[in-house]
N, C-alpha and C positions, 0 to 999 in steps of 0.2 A: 841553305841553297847557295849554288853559284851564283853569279850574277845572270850567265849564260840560260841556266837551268827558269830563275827567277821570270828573266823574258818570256822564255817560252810554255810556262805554266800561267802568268801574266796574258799571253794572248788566248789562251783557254779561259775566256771569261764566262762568269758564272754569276744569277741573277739572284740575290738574296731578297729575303721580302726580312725583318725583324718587326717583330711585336711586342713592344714592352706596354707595362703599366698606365705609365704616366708620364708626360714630355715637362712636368712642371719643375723638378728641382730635385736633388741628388746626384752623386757621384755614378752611379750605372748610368742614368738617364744622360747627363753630361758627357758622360765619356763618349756617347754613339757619337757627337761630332767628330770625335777625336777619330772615332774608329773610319766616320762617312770619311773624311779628309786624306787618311792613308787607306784608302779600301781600293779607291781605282789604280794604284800602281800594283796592286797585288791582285788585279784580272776579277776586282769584285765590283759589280753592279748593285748597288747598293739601292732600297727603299725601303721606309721607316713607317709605321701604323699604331697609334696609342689605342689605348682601350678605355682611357678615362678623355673628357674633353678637353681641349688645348686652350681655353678661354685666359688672355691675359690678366694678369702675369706667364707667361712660360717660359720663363728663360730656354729650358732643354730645346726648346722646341724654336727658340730664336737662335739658337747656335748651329743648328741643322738647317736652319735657314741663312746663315751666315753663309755654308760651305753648299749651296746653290743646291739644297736637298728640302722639297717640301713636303714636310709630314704628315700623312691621313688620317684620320678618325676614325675609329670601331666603337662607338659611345656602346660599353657593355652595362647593367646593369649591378650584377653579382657573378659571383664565379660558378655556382651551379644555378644556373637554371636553362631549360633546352634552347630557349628563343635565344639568346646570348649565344650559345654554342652556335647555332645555326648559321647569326650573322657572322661571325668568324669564319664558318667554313664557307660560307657564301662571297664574304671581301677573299679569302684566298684563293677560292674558283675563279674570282675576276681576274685578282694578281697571276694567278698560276707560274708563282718565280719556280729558280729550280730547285732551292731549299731552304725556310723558313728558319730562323732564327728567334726563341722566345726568350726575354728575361722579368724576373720579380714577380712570380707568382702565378698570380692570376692568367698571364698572358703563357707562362709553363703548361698552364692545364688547358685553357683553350685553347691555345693553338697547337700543342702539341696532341691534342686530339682530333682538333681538325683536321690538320694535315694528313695524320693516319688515314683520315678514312677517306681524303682526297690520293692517297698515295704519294705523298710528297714530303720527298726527306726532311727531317726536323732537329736539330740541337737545341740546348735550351742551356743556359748558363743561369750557376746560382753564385753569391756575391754574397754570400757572409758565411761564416764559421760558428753564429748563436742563432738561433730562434726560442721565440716568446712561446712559453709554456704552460698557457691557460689550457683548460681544457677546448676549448674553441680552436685557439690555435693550434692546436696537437691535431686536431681534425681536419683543417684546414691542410696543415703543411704532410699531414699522410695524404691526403687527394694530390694533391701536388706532386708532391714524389710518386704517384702510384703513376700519376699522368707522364711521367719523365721515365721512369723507369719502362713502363709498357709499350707510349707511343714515340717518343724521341730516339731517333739511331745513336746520340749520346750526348752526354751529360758535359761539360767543359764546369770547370772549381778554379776561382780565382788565383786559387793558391791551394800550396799542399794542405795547409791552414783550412781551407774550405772543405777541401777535398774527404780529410781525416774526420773531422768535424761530421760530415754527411754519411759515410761508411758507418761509422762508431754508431748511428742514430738508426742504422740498418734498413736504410731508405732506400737502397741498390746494390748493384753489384760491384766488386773491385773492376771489372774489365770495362763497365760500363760508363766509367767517369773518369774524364783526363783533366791533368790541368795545364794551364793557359794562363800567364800571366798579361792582368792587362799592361796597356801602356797608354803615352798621352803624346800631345801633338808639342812641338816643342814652342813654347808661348814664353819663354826666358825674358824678360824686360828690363836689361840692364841701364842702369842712370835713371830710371823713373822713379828709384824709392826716395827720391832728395822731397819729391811735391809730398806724396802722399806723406812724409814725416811730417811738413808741415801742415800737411790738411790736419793730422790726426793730433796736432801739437806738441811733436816730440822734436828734442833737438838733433842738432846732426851729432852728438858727440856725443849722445846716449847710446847707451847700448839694449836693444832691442829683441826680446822673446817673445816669438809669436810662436800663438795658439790657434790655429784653423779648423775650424771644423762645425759641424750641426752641432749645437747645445744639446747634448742629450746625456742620459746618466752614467752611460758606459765611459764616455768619452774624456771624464775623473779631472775637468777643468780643476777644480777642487787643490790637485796634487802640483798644477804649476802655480796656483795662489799661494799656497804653503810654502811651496819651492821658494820663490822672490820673499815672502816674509823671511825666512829665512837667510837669507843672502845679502837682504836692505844693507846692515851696515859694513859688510866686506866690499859689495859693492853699490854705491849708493845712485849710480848712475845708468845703474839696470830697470825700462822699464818693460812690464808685460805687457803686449795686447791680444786680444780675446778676440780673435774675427769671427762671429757666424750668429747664426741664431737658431730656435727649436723650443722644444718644450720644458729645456732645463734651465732658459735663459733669466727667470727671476729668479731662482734659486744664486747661481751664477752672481748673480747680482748681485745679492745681499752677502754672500759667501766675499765676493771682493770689496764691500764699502771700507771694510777695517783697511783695508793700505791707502785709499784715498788716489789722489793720480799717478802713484804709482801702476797701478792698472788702467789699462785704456781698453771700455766694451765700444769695439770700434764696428757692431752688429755684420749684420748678413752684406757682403761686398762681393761685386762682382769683376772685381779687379788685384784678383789673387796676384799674380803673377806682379803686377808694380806695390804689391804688401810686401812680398816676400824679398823683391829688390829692397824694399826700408829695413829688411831684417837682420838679425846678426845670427840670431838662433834659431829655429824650429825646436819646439815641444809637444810633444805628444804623448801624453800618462793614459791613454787607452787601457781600459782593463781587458779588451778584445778585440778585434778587427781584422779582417778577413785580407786585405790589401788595400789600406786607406791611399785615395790619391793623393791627398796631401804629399803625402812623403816622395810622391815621385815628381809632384810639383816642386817642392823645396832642392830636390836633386840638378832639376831641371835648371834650377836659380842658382846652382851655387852656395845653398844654404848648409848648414852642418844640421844632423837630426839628431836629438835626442827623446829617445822613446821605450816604452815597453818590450820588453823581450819574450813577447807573446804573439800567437795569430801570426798572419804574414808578416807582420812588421821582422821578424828573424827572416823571411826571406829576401825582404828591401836590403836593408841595415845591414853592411857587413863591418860587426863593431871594431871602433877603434881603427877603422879602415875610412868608411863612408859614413861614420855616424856614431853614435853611443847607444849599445843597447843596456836597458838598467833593469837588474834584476826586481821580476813582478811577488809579492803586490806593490804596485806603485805606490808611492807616495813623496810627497815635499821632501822627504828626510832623503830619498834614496836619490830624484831630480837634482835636487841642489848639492850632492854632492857631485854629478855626474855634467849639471851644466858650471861648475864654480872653474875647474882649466880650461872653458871653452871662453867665459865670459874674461878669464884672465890674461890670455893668451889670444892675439888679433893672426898671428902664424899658424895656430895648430887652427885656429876654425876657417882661414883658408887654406890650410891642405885638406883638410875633412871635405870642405865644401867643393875643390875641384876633385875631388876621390868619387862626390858622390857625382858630380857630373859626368864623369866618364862611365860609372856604372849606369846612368840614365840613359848614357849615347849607348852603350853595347846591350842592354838589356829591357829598359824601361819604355825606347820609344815608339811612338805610335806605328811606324814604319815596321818596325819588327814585330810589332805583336798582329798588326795585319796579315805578317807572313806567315804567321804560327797558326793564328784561326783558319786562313787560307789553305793549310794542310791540316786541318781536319776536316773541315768541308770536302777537298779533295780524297780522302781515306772515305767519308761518308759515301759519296756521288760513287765512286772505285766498289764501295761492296754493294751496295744496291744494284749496279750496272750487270756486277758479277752472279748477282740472284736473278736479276732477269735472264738473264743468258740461261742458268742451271736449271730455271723452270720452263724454259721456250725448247730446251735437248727433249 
């Protein structure tokens, strides 16, 4: 859009009501601040409603509150049962915005059914490119999609990565699902990584791999451990740190004792943006990932990424440009040769790392990706308007 165009689609404001899950911790959940923050220059009225309860700890739910947006409560029990549907359709009769917004599941099926049957447009955005394949789950994520597919006017895919991934599992239609990439608010905190070096014990003249993300098994910490054993004596002044936590985080643990402080588990931090200032590298050995933030955080920093050449990270990453993509399956062997001219060279990882900021500023940030959700709500509200008309002839 123009600028011109952007104003005047901007004063066409439009009342989104979103329903997610849970406001307690993950990257969808995180992001809504990012999205509540650039929503009002893009003519979107923004309010937020969890389905699980906000009982602190929430960070999600303190970030929303940060950006002067207080979040509601739909305390649901399970995903099928009538009473749960009900109160859903009951808080969106009160809300009555002009089109609901549902993400991560549970909040796909109820409120995408709700809304149907209140008559009120619904998108629902899915946020990964794998799901778990018990037989439960396979039941679970067919309702799901029956629910997106029948009552949602359309489906938004983080990434082509997501998008493929959901087709291929023949959950919908090709017309019925667009992609949308997200973006983030720009939180860049240049000069802050000097403390946090020294909170976390590292010197200023080490050179610094970080690892960001949920402990979990997809996530192949594993492969930047190997990586740095491997690399110890070329470079002996390279250390890793491990930021996050999850259910992989003892494993993690015991998998890192053998290097000793060479690795730093520097746990779950809510001060990404002054880590990634203390950093020299970003890694990311993902065996999948849909559109991890990390990487757009690290963009955002000035960081150089080195990652999997799988899932959306091929749509972040443009290798050798903004970052190193390293042919998958990950592993140490394939990392360390791909981080060893970044850790050698202080030149090539800041032109990588100003490469990938400017692909943050043109494509990644929260500003633009408001502008792109904003025109599908507007295509949503445009055909619906248009069926009312064809059935009032």
């Amino acid at each position: 859009m123009t600028s011109g165009d952007e104003i005047s689609v901007a004063a066409r404001r439009i009342r989104v009501h979103v329903l997610v899950d849970t406001l307690v911790s993950g990257g969808a959940e995180f992001l809504l601040a990012d999205f509540a923050d650039a929503a009002p220059a893009a003519g979107i009225d923004l309010s937020v409603a969890a389905l699980k309860p906000m009982t602190p700890p929430s960070p999600a739910a303190d970030r929303l509150r940060a950006h002067g947006l207080e979040p509601l409560e739909v305390p649901v029990s399970r995903m099928i049962d009538p009473r749960d549907l009900q109160r859903v359709r009951a808080h969106l009769a009160r809300v009555r915005p002009d089109l609901v917004h549902t993400h991560l599941g549970t909040s796909d099926f109820l409120g995408a059914i709700a809304a149907r049957s209140l008559r009120i447009p619904s998108v629902s955005t899915i946020h990964a490119d794998w799901w778990p394949d018990g037989v439960a789950d396979r039941v679970r994520n067919w309702l799901m999609s029956r629910a997106r597919r029948h009552c949602a006017d359309v489906v938004i895919a983080v990434s082509e990565s997501a998008r493929s991934a959901y087709l291929a599992k023949r959950r919908d239609v090709t017309e019925h699902v667009v992609v949308v990439h997200n973006g983030i608010a720009d939180r860049a905190r240049p000069g802050t990584g000097a403390r946090v070096r020294q909170e976390l014990g590292l010197r200023q003249d080490e050179l610094v791999i970080t690892a960001l993300s949920k402990l979990r098994p997809e996530k192949n910490f594993e492969a930047s451990i190997d990586a740095l054993a491997l690399l110890r004596d070329r470079f002996p002044r390279a250390r890793l740190v491990i930021a996050g936590d999850g259910p992989h985080e003892d494993v993690v643990r015991r998998y890192a004792a053998r290097l000793g402080d060479a690795v730093v588990l520097a746990g779950h931090r809510e001060d990404a943006m002054e880590l990634l200032d203390a950093s020299d590298v970003l890694v990311h050995p993902s065996h999948f990932d849909a559109l991890p933030t990390t990487l757009l955080e690290a963009m955002a920093a000035r960081v150089p990424i080195v990652t999997t050449a799988v899932g959306g990270m091929l749509e972040i990453v443009e290798s050798d440009a903004s970052g190193i993509l390293v042919a998958p399956p990950p592993s140490g062997e394939g990392f360390a040769a791909a981080l060893a001219p970044l850790l050698e060279d202080a030149q090539l990882r800041a032109r990588l790392g100003a490469a990938a900021r400017m692909r943050y500023e043109r494509v990644f940030s929260a500003e633009s990706w408001a502008w792109r959700v904003r025109e599908v709500y507007d295509s949503v509200l445009a055909r619906r308007l248009a069926q009312r008309r064809e059935r009032g002839r």
